[in-house]
PyMOL Python script that loads the backbone (N, CA, C, O; Angstrom):
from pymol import cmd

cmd.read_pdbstr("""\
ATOM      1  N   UNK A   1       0.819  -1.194   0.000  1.00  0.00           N
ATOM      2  CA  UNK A   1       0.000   0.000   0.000  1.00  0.00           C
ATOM      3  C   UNK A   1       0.865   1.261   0.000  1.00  0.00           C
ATOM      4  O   UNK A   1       0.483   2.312  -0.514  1.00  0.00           O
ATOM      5  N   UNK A   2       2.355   1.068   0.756  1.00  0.00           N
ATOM      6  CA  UNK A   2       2.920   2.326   1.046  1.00  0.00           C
ATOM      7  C   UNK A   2       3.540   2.796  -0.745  1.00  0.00           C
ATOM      8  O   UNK A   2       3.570   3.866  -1.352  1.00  0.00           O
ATOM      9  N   UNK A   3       3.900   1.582  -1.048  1.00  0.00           N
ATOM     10  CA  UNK A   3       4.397   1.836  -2.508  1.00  0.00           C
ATOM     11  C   UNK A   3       3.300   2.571  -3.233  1.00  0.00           C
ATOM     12  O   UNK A   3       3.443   3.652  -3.805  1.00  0.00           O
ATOM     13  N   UNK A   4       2.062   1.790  -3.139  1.00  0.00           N
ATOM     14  CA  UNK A   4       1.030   2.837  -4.411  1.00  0.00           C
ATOM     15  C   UNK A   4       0.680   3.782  -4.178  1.00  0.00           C
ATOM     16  O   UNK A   4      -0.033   4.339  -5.013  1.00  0.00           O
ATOM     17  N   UNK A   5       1.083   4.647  -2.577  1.00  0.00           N
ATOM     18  CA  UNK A   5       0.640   5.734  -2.364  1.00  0.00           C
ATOM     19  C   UNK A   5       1.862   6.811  -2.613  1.00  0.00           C
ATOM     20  O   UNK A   5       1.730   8.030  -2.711  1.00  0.00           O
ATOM     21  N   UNK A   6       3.015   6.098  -2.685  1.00  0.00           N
ATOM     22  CA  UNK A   6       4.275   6.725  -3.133  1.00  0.00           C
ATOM     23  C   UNK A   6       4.747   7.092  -4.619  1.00  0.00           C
ATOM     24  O   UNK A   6       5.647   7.805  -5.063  1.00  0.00           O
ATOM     25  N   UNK A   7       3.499   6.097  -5.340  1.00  0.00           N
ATOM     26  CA  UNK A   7       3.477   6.875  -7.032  1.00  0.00           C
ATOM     27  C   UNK A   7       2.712   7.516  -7.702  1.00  0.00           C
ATOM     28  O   UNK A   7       2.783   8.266  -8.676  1.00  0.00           O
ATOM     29  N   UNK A   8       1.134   6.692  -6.341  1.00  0.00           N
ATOM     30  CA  UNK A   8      -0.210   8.049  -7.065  1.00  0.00           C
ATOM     31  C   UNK A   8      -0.255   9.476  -6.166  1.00  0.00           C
ATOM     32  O   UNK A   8      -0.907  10.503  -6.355  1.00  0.00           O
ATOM     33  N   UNK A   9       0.770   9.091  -5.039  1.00  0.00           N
ATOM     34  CA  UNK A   9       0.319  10.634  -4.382  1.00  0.00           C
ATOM     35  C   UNK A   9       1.607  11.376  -4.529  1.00  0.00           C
ATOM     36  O   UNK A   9       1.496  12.488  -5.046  1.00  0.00           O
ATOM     37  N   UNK A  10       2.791  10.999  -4.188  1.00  0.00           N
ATOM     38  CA  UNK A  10       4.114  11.461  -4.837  1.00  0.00           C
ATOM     39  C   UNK A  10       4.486  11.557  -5.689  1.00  0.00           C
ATOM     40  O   UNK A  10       5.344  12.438  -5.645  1.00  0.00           O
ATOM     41  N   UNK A  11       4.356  11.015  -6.942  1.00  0.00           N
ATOM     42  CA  UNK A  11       4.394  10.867  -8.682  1.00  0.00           C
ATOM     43  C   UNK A  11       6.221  10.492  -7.889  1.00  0.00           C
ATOM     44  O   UNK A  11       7.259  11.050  -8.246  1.00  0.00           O
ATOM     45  N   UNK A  12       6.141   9.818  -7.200  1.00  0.00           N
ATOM     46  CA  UNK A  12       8.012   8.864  -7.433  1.00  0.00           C
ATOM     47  C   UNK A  12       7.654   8.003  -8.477  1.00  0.00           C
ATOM     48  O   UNK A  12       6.636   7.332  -8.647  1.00  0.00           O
ATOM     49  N   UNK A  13       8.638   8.134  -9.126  1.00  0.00           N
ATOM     50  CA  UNK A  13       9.052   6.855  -9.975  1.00  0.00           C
ATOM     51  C   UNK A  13       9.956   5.678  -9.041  1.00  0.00           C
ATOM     52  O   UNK A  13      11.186   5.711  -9.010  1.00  0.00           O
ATOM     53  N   UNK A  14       9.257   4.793  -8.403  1.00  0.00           N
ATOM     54  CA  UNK A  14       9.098   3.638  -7.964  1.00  0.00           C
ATOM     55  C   UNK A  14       9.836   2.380  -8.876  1.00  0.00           C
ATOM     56  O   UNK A  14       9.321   2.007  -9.930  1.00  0.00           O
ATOM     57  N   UNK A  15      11.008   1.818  -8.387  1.00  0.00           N
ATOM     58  CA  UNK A  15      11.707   0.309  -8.927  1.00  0.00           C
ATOM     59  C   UNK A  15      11.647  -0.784  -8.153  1.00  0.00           C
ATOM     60  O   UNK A  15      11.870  -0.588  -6.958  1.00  0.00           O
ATOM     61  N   UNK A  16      11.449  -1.693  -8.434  1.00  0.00           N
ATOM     62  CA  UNK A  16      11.894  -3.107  -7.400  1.00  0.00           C
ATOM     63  C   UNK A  16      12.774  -3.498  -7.489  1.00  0.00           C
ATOM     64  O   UNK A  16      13.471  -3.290  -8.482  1.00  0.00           O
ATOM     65  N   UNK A  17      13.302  -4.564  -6.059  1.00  0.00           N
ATOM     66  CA  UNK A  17      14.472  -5.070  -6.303  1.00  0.00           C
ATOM     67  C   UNK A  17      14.341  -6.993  -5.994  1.00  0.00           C
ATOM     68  O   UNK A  17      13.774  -7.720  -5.178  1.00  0.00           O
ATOM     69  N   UNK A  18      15.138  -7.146  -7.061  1.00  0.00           N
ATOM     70  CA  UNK A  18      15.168  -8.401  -7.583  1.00  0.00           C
ATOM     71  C   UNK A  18      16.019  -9.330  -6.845  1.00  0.00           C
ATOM     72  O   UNK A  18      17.182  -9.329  -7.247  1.00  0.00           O
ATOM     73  N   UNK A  19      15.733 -10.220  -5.757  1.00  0.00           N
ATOM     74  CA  UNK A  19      16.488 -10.825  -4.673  1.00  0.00           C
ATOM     75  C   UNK A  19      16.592 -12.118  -5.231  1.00  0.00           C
ATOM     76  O   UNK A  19      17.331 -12.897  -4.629  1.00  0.00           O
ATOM     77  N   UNK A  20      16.022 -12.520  -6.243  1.00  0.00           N
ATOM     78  CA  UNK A  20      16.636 -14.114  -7.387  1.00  0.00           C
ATOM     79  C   UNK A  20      18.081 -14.570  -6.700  1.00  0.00           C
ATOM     80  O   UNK A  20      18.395 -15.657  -6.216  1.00  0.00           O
ATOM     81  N   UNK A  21      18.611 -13.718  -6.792  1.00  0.00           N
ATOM     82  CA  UNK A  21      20.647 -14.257  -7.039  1.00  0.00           C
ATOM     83  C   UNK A  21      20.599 -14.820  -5.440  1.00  0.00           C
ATOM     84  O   UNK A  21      21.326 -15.696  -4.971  1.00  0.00           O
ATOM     85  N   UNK A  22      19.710 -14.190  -4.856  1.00  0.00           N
ATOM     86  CA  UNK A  22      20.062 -14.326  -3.048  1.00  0.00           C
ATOM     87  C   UNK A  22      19.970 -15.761  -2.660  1.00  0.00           C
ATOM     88  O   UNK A  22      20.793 -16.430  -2.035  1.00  0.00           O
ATOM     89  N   UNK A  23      18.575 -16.181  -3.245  1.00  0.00           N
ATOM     90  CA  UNK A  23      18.616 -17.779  -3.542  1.00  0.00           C
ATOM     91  C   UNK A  23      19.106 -18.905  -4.058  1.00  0.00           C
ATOM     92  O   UNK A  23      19.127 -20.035  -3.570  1.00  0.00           O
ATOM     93  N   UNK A  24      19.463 -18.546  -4.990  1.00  0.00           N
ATOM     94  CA  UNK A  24      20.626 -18.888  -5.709  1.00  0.00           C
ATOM     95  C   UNK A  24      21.872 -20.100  -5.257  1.00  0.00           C
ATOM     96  O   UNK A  24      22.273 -21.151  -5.756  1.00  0.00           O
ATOM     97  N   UNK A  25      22.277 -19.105  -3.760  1.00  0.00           N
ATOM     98  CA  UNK A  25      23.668 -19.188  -3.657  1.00  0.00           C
ATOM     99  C   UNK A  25      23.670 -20.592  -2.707  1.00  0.00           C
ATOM    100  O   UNK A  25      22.604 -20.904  -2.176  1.00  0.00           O
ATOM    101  N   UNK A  26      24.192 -20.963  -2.612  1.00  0.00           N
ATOM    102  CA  UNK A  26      24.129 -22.952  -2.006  1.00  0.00           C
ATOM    103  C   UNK A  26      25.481 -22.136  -0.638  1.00  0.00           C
ATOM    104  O   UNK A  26      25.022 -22.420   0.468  1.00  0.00           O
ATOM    105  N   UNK A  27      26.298 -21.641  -0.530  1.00  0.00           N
ATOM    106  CA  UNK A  27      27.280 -21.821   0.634  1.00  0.00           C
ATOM    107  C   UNK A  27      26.492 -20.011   1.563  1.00  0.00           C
ATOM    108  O   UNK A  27      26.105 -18.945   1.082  1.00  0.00           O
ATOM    109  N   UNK A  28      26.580 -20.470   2.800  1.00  0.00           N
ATOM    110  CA  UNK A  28      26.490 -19.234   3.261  1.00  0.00           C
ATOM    111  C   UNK A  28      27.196 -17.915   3.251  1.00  0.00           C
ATOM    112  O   UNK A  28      26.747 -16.799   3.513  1.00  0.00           O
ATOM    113  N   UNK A  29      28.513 -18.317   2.859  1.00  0.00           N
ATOM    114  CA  UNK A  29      29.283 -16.900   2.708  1.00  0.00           C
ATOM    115  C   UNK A  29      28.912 -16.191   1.123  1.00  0.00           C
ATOM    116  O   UNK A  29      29.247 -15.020   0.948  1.00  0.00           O
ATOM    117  N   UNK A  30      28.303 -16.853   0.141  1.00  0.00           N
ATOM    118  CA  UNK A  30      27.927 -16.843  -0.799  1.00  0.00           C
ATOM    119  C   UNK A  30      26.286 -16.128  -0.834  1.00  0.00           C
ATOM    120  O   UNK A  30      25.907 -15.316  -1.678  1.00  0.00           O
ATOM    121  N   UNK A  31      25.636 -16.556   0.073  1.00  0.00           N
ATOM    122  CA  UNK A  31      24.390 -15.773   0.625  1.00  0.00           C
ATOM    123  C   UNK A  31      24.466 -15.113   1.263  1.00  0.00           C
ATOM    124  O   UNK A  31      23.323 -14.853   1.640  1.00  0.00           O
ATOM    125  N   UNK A  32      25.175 -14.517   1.770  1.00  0.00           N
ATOM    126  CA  UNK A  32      25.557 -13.259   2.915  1.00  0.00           C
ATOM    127  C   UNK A  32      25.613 -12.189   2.124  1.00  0.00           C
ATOM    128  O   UNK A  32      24.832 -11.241   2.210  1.00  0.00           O
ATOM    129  N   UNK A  33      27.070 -12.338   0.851  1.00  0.00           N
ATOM    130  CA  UNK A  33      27.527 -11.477  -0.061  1.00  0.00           C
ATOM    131  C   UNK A  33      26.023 -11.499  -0.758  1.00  0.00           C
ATOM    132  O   UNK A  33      25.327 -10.711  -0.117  1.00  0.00           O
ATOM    133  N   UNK A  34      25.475 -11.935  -1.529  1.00  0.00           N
ATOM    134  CA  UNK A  34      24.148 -12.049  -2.648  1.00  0.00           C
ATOM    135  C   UNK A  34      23.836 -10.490  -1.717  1.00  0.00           C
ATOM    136  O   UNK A  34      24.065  -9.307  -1.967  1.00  0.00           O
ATOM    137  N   UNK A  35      23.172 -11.257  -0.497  1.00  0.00           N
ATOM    138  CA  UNK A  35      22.033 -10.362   0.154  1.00  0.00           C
ATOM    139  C   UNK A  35      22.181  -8.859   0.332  1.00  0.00           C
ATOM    140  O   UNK A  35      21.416  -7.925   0.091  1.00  0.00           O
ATOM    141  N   UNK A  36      23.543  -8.934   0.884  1.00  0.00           N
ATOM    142  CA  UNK A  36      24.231  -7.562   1.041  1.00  0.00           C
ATOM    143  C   UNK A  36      24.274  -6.449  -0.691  1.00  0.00           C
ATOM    144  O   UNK A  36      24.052  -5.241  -0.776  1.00  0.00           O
ATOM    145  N   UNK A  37      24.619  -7.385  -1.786  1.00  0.00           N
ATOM    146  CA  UNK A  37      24.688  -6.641  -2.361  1.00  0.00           C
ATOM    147  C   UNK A  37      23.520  -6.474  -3.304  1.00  0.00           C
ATOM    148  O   UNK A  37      23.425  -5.689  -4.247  1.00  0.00           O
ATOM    149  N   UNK A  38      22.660  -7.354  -2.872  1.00  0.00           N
ATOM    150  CA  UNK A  38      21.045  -7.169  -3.954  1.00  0.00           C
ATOM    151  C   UNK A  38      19.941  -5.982  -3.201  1.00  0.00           C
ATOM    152  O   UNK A  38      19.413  -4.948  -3.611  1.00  0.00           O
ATOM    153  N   UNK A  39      19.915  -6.808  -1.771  1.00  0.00           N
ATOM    154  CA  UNK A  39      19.068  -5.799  -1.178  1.00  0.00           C
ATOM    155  C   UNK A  39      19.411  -4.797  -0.260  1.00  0.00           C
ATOM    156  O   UNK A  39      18.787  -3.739  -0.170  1.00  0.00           O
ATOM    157  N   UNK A  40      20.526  -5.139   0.524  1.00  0.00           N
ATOM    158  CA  UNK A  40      21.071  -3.620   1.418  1.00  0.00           C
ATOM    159  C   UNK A  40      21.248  -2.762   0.554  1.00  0.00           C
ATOM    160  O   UNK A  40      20.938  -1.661   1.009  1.00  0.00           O
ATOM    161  N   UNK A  41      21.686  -2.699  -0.745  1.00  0.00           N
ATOM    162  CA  UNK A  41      21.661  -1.358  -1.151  1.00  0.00           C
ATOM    163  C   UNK A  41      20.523  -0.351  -1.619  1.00  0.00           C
ATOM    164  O   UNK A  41      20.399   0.870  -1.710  1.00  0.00           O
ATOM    165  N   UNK A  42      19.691  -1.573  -1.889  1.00  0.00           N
ATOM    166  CA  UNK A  42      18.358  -0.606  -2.133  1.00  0.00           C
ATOM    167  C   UNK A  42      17.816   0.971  -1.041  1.00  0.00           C
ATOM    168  O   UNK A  42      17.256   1.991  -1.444  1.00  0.00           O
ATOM    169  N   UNK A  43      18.213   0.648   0.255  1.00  0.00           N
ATOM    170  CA  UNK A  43      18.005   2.242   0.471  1.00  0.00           C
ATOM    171  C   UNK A  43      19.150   2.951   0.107  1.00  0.00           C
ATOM    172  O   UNK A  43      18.916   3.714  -0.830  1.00  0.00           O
ATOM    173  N   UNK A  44      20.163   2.976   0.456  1.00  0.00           N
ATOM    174  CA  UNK A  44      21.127   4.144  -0.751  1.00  0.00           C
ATOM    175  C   UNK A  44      20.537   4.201  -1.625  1.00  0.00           C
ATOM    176  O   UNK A  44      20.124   5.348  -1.452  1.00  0.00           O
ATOM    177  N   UNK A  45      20.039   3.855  -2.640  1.00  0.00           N
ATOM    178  CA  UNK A  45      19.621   3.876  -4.287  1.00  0.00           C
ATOM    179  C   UNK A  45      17.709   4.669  -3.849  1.00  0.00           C
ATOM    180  O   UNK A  45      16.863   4.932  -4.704  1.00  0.00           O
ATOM    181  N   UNK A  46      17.605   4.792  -2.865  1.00  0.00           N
ATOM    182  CA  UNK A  46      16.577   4.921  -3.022  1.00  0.00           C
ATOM    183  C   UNK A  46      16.728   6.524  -1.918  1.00  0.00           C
ATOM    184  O   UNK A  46      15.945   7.465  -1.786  1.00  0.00           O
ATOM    185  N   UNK A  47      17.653   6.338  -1.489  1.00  0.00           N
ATOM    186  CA  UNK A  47      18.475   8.410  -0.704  1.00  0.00           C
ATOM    187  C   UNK A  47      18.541   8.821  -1.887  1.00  0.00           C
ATOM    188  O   UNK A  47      17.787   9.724  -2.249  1.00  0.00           O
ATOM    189  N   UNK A  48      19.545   8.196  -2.836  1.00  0.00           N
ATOM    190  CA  UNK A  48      19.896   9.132  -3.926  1.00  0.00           C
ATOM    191  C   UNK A  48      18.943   9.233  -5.282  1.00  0.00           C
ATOM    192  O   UNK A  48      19.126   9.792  -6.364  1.00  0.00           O
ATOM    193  N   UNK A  49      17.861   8.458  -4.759  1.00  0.00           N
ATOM    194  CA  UNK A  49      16.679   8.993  -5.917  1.00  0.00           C
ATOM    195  C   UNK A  49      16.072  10.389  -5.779  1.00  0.00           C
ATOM    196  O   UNK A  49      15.839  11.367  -6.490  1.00  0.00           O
ATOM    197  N   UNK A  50      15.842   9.754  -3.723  1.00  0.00           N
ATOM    198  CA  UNK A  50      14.962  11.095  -2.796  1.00  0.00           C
ATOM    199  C   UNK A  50      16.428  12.314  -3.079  1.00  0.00           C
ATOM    200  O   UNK A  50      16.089  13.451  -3.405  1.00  0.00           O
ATOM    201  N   UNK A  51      17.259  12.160  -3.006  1.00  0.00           N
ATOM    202  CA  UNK A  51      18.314  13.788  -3.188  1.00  0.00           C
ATOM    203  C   UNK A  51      18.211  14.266  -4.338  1.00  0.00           C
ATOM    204  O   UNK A  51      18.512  15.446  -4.521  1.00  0.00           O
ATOM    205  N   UNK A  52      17.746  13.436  -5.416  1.00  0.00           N
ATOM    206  CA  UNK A  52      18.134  13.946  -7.144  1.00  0.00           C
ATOM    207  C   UNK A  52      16.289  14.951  -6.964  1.00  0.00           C
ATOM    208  O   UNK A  52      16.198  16.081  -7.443  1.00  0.00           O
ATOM    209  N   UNK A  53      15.368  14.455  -6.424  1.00  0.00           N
ATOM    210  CA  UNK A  53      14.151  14.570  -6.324  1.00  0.00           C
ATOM    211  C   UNK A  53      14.042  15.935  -6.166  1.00  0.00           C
ATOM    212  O   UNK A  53      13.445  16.754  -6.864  1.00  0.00           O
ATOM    213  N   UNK A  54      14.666  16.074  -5.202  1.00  0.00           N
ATOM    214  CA  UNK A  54      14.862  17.254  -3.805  1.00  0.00           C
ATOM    215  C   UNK A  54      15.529  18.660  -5.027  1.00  0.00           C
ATOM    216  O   UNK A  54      15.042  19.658  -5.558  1.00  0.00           O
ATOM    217  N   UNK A  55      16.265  18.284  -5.019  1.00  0.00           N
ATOM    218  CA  UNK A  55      17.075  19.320  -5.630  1.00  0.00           C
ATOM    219  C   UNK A  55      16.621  19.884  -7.188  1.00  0.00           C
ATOM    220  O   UNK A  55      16.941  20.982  -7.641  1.00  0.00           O
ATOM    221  N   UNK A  56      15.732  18.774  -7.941  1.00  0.00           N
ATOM    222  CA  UNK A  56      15.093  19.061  -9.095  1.00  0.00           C
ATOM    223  C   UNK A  56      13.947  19.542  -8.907  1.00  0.00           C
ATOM    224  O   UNK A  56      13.219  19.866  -9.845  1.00  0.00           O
ATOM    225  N   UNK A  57      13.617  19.661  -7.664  1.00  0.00           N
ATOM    226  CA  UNK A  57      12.015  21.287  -7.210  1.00  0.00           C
ATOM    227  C   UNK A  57      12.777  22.149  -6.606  1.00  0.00           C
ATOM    228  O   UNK A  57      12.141  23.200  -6.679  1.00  0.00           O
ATOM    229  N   UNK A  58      14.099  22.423  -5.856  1.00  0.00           N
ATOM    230  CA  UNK A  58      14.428  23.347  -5.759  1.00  0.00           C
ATOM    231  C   UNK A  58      15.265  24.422  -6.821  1.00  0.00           C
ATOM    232  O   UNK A  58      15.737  25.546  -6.653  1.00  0.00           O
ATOM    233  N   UNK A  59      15.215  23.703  -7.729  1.00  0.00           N
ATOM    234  CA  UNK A  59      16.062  24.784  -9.184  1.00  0.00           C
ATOM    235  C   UNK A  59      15.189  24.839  -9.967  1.00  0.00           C
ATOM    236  O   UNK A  59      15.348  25.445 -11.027  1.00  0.00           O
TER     237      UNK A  59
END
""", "prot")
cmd.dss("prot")
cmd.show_as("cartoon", "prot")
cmd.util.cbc("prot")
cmd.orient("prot")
């Protein structure tokens, strides 16, 4: 719900993230790395959507 209210009431342009590879991985140090780098980054990627956002209504 929080997502559809974040594209019909915010007009964000909204992405998903694709956690496939996370499963994937058969050894745990192998699923640790997946996870870290499929889904922890999604909030950075999603600061630097909200900063590009920010700054393109203030100019």
């Amino acid at each position: 719900m929080l997502i559809q209210r974040l594209i019909s009431e915010k007009m964000w342009s909204v992405h998903h993230s694709i956690a496939t590879d996370v499963f994937k991985e058969d050894r745990e140090e192998d699923l640790d790395e997946a996870w870290t780098n499929t889904v922890l980054q999604l909030p950075r990627y999603c600061e630097e959507i909200s900063q590009k956002r920010s700054l393109q209504y203030y100019y």
